[in-house]
C-alpha positions in Angstrom: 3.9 -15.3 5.9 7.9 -16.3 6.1 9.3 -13.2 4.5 10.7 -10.4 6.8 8.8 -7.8 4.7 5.7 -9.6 4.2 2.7 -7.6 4.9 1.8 -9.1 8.2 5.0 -8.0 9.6 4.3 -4.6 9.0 5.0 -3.3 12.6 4.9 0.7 12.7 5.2 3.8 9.7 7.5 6.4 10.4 7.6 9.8 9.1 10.9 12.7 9.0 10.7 15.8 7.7 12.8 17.5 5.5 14.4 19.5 8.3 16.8 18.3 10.6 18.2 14.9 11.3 16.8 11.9 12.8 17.0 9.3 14.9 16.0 5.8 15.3 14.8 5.2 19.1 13.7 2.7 20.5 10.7 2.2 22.8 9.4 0.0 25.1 7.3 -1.1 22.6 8.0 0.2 19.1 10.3 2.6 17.7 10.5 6.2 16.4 12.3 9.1 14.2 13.5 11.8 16.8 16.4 14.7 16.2 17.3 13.8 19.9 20.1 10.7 19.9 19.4 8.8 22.9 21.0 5.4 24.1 18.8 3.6 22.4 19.6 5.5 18.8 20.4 2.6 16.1 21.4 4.9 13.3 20.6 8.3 12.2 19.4 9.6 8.7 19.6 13.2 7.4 18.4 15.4 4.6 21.6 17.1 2.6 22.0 18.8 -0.6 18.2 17.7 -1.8 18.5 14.6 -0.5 18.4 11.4 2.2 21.3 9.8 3.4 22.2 6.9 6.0 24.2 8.2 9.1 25.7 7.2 12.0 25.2 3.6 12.3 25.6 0.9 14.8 27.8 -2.4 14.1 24.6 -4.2 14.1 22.7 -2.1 11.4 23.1 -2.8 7.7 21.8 -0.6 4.6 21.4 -1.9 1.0 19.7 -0.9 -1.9 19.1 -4.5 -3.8 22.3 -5.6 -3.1 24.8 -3.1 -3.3 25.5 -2.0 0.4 25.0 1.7 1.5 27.7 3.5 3.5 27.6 6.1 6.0 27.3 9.5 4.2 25.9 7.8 1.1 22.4 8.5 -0.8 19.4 6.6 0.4 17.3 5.7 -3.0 13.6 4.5 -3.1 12.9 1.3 -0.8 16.6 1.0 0.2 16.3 -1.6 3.5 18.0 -0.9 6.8 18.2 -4.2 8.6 19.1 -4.6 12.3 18.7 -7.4 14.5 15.5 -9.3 13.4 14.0 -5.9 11.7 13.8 -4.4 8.2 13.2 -1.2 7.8 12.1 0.0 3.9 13.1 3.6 3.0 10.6 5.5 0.8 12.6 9.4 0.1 9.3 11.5 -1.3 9.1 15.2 -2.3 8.1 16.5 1.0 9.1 13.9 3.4 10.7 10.5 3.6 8.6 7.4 5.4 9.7 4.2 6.6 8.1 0.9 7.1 9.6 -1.5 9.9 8.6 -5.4 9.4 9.1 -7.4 13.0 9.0 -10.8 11.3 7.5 -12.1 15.2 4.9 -10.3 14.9 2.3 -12.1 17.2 -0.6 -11.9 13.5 2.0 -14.1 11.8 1.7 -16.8 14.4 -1.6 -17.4 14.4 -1.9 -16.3 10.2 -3.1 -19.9 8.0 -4.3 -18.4 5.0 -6.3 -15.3 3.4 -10.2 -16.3 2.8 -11.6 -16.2 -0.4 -15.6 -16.0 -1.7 -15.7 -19.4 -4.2 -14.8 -18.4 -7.7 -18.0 -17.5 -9.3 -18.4 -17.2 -13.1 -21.0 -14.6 -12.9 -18.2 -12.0 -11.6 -16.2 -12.7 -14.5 -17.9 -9.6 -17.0 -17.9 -8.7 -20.1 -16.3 -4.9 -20.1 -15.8 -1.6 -22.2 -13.2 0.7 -21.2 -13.5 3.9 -22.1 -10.4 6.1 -21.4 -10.8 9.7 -20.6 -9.2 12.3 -22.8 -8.7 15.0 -20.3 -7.8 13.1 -16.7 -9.6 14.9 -14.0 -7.1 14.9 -10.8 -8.8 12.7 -7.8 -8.3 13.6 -4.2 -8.5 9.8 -2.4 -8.6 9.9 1.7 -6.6 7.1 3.1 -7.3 4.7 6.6 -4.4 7.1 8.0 -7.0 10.2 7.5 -4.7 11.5 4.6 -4.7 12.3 0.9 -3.5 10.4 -2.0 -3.5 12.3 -5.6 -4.6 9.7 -8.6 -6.3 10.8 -11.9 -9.2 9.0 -13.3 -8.0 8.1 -16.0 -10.8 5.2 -17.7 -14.6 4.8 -17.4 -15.6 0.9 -17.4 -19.0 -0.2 -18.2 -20.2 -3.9 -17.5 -23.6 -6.1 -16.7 -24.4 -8.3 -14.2 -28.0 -9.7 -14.2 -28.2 -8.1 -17.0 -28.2 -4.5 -15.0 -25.7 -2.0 -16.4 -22.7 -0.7 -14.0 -20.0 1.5 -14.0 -16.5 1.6 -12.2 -13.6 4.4 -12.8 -9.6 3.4 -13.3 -7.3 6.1 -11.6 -3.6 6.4 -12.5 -1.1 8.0 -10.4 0.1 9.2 -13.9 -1.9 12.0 -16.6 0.1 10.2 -19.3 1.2 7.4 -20.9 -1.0 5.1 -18.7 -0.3 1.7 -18.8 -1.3 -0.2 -15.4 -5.1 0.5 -13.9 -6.2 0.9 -10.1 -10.0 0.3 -9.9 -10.6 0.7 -6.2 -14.4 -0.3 -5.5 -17.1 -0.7 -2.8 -20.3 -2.8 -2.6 -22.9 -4.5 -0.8 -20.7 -7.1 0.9 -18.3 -3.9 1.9 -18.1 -4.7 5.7 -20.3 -7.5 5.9 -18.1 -10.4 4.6 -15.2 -8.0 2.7 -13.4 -5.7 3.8 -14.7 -2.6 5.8 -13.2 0.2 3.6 -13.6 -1.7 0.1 -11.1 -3.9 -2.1 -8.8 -3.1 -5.2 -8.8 -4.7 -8.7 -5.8 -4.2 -10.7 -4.7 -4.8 -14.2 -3.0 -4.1 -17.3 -4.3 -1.1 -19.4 -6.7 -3.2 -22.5 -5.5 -3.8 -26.1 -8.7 -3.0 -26.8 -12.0 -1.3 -25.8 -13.7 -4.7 -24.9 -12.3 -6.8 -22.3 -12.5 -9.4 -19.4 -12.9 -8.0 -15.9 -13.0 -10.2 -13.2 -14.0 -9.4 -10.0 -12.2 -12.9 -8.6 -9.2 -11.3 -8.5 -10.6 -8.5 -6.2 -7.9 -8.3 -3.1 -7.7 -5.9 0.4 -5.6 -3.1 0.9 -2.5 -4.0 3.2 -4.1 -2.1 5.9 -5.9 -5.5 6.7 -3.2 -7.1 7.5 -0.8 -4.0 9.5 -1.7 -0.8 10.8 2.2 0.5 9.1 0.2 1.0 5.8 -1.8 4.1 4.5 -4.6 2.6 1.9 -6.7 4.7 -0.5 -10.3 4.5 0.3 -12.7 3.8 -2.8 -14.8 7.0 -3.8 -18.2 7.0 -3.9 -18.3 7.0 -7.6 -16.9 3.4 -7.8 -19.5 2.2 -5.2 -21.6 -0.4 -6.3 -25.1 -1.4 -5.5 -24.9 -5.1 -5.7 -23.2 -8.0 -3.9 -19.6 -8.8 -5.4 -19.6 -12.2 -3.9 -16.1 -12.5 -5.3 -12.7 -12.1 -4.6 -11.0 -12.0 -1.3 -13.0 -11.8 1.8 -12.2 -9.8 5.0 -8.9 -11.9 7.4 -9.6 -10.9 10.8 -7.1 -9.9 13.0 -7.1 -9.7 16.7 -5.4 -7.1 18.2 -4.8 -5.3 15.1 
């Protein structure tokens, strides 16, 4: 809740292409990437010689990478911040294009934010598991709550009993190789109804072995509960269960989100 780049100050995602340069406008409301400088331009960015850099900047507007400042004409690297009056503003360069995230710390969620809700923790969603991991990773085409794509591979089949009825989750990777952290996205019967509308995440370690502990306590929302500035994977319909996972973090409802 007090950081300027906590997820609840997550104010608007911008987008430029690799194709011209861009401005920083400001709105009436918001602000926005556009090749036209107007008077309310804060700094420019632009794509050279494969790659971002910071441009023509105000006296007011600061970039870093960690904490080595970033001069005019110099290389923007992954999640370099731009910071200008009360705003942060987190670089992401990709392949195609480069997005932004701008935090407004005031944002009007963070005011009335006490704290995220949880089911109580509940033995019975802490499992007994196999993992399984999949020789040849089939690539896994995601939609996201921004009506876009995100590319994982399913890397692990995970097989587990509750009741005493047999179930079955995947584990993607963004990675074919050398996979050592795994994203279990996952819906179920509480989906909407007490969690969150388009499902919940587990993450964790790869296993040292076959047979481990999953717990579904630790099962937590995407971002996009808490900001519309994030684009969140939406869970297949192979990982949806058929069962209550009374577990985990509930839905935080947010008005005027």
């Amino acid at each position: 809740k007090n950081d300027d780049i906590s997820p609840l100050a997550g104010k608007v995602r911008l987008i430029a292409l690799k194709d011209a340069k861009y401005y920083l406008n400001k709105t009436k409301t918001s602000f926005i990437f556009m090749k036209k400088k107007e008077e309310s331009s804060l700094f420019s960015i632009k794509f050279k010689e494969n790659s971002w850099a910071f441009d023509d900047a105000l006296n007011n507007v600061k970039c870093y990478f960690e904490k080595e400042k970033i001069k005019s004409g110099e290389k923007l690297k992954y999640r370099s911040k731009i910071k200008f009056d009360k705003y942060t503003l987190i670089i992401y360069p990709l392949e195609k294009y480069l997005i932004a995230t701008l935090f407004d710390p005031e944002r009007e969620i963070i005011k009335i934010f006490t704290s995220l809700k949880y089911y109580p923790v509940n033995e019975k969603f802490f499992v007994d598991a196999k993992i399984e991991k999949i020789k040849n990773p089939e690539k896994v085409i995601m939609l996201t709550s921004r009506n876009l794509e995100k590319i994982f591979y399913r890397s692990s089949k995970i097989s587990f009993k509750i009741n005493k009825k047999q179930y079955v989750l995947y584990a993607y990777s963004s990675k074919i190789s050398n996979v050592d952290y795994l994203f279990i996205p996952f819906i179920d019967k509480t989906t909407g109804k007490g969690s969150y509308y388009s499902g919940r995440y587990l993450e964790l370690p790869f296993p040292k072995g076959k047979n481990f502990k999953l717990d579904f306590n630790l099962a937590f929302n995407p971002l996009c509960n808490y900001s519309p500035a994030y684009n969140c994977a939406i869970p297949p319909e192979e990982n949806e269960l058929n069962i209550k996972i009374e577990a985990g973090e509930k839905t935080y409802p947010v008005k005027g989100h």
